[in-house]
C-alpha positions in Angstrom: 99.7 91.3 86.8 96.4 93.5 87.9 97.7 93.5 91.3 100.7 92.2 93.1 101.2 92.1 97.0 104.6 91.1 97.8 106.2 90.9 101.6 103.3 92.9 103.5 103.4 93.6 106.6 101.1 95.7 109.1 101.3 95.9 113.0 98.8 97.4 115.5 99.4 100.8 117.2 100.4 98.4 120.2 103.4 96.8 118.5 101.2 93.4 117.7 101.7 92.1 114.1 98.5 92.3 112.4 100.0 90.1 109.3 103.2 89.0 108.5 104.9 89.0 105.2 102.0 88.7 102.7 101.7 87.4 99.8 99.1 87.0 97.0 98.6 88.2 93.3 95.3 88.9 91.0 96.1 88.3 87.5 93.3 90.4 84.8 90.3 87.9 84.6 90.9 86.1 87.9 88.2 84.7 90.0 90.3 84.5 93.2 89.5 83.6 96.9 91.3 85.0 99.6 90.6 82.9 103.0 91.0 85.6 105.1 89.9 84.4 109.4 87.8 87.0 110.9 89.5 89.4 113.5 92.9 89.4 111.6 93.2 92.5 109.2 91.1 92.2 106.7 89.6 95.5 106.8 93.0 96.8 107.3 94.1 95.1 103.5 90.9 96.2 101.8 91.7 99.5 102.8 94.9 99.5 102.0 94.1 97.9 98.4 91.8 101.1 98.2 94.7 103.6 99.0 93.2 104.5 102.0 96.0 103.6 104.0 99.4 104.2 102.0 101.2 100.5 102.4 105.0 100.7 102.5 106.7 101.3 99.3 107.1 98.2 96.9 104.7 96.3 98.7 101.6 96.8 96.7 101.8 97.0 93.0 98.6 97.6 90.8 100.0 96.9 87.1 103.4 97.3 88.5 102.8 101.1 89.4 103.9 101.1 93.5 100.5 102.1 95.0 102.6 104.0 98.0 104.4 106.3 95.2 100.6 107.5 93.6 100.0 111.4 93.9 96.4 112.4 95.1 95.3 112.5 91.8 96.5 109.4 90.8 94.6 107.9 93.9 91.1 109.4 92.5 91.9 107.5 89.3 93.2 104.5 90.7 90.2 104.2 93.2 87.4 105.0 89.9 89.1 101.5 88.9 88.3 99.4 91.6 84.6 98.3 92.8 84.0 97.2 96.4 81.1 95.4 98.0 80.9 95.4 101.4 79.4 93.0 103.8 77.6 95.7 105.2 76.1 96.9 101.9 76.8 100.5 101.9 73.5 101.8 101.3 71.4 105.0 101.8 68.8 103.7 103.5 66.0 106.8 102.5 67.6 106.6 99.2 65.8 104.4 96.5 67.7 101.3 94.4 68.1 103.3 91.3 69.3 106.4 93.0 72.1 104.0 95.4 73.4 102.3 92.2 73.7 105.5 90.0 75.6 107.5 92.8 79.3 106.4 91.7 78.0 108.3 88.2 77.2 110.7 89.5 80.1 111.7 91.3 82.3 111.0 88.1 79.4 113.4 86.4 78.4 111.1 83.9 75.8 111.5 81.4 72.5 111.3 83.1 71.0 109.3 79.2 74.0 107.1 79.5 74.1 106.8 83.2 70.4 105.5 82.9 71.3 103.2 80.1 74.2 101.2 82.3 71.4 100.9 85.4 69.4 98.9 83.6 71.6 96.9 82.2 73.6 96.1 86.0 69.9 96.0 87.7 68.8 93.4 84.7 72.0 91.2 85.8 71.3 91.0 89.5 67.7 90.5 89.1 66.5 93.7 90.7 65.1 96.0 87.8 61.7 96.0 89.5 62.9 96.8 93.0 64.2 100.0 91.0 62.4 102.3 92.4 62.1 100.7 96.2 64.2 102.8 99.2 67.0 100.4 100.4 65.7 100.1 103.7 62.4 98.1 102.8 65.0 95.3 101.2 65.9 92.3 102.7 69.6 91.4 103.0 70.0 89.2 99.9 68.4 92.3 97.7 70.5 94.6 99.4 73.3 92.7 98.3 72.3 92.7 94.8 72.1 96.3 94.9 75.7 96.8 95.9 76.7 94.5 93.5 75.1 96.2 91.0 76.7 99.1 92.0 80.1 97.9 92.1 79.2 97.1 88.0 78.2 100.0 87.0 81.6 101.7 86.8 82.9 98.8 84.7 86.2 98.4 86.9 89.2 97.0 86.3 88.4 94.5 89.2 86.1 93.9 92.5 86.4 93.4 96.0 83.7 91.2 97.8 84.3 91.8 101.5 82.4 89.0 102.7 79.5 89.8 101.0 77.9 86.6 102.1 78.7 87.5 105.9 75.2 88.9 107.3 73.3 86.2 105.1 71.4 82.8 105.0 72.8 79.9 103.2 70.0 80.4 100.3 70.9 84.1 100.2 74.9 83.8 100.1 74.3 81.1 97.4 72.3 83.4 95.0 75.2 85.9 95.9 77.8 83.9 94.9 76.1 82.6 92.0 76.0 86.1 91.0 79.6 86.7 91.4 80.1 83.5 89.4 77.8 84.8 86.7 80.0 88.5 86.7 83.2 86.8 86.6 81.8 84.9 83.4 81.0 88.5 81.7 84.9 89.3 82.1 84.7 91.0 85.4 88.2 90.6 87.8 87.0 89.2 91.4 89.2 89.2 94.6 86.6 87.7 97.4 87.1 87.9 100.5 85.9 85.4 102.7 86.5 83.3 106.0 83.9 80.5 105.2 85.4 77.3 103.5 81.6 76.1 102.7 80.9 79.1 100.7 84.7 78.6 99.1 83.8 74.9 98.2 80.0 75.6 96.7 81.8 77.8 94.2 84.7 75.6 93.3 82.3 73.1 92.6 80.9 75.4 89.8 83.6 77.3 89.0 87.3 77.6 88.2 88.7 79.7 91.1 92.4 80.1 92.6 92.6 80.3 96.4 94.7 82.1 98.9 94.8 81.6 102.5 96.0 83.2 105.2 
C-alpha cells in the first residue's frame, strides 16, 4: 500500500466537520479518482497528504510509516517523493518553461548535465519541448498545464497529485490534460486525481482502467 487513509477526520476552527471518517487507499501503479465536491476540504487533504498539516496519528499511512510520527527530515524526504499539480499551475510567470520545470532540481542540487537530460525527456512527453524557452506567462492555460505536469515528472516520484488540473480549462484543453495523465500512468507513474467533474471521470474511464473514490 503506497498510501493508506483510514478514519480521517478534520473540523473547521468553528467546530464544523470538514470530513468525516475518510477513507481511501492508493496502491503503487494505481490510476485512481478521487470525486472530491468543491468547497469541502480538498485543499485541506492535499495538504495534509503533503505533510503540511500533521493529520492525527494512525490516520495517514505512506507505506505503512504514520505520516504524523515523521521527523522534519523525514518530511523533506517524504515530500521529494510526491509530485503535485495544481489547478492553478504553480508557475513563475517572468520565469521561462525550461527554467519552471528544472526548479525542483535545482533545489535537490542535481546535476545541471543530468538535470538538462530529464527536461527534455518530461518536455518531449507533454509536447512542449519548443515552448522551452517561452516565460510562463505568454502560455495559454492548457500549455501551462503541461508545464506543471512536466514538472511534477521530472523528479520521478513515487506518485502524483492532480488537484483538479482540468479546473480553469475548456473541454478540448482538460481532454489533452487527461490524456496526458492517461499516457503518464501508462509509463508506470502512480496518480491520485482529484476532481469534482463526473464528465471528465467518465471520458477517462472510457480509455482507461481507473478505480474511483467518492466522497
Amino acid at each position: 500500500m503506497l498510501i493508506n487513509v483510514a478514519g480521517l477526520n478534520r473540523w473547521y476552527a468553528s467546530g464544523e466537520q470538514l470530513f468525516r471518517d475518510l477513507h481511501f487507499e492508493l496502491e503503487k501503479g494505481d490510476f485512481c479518482f478521487l470525486m472530491w465536491p468543491s468547497g469541502t476540504g480538498k485543499t485541506t487533504l492535499i495538504k495534509i497528504l503533503m505533510r503540511q498539516i500533521v493529520p492525527p496519528l494512525k490516520t495517514v499511512f505512506y507505506k505503512d510509516e504514520d505520516l504524523a510520527r515523521l521527523s522534519d527530515q523525514e518530511v523533506q524526504q517524504y515530500r521529494r517523493k510526491v509530485g503535485v499539480i495544481f489547478q492553478d499551475y504553480k508557475l513563475i510567470a517572468d520565469k521561462t518553461v525550461e527554467e519552471n520545470v528544472l526548479y525542483p532540481l535545482h533545489m535537490s542540487r542535481m546535476d545541471d548535465e543530468a538535470a538538462e537530460a530529464k527536461l527534455d525527456k518530461v518536455l518531449t512527453q507533454v509536447g512542449m519541448l519548443h515552448k522551452k524557452h517561452v516565460k510562463a506567462d505568454a502560455l495559454s492555460g492548457g500549455e501551462k498545464q503541461k508545464v506543471a505536469i512536466a514538472r511534477a515528472l521530472i523528479t520521478e516520484p513515487e506518485f502524483i497529485i492532480a488537484d483538479e488540473p482540468t479546473g480553469n480549462l475548456d473541454r478540448g484543453a482538460a481532454t489533452m490534460i487527461a490524456d496526458l495523465l492517461i499516457e503518464a500512468h501508462k509509463a508506470w507513474n502512480t496518480i491520485l486525481f482529484i476532481t469534482h467533474s463526473q464528465q471528465l471521470v467518465e471520458y477517462v474511464q472510457q480509455k482507461h482502467n481507473v478505480r474511483l473514490f467518492s466522497i
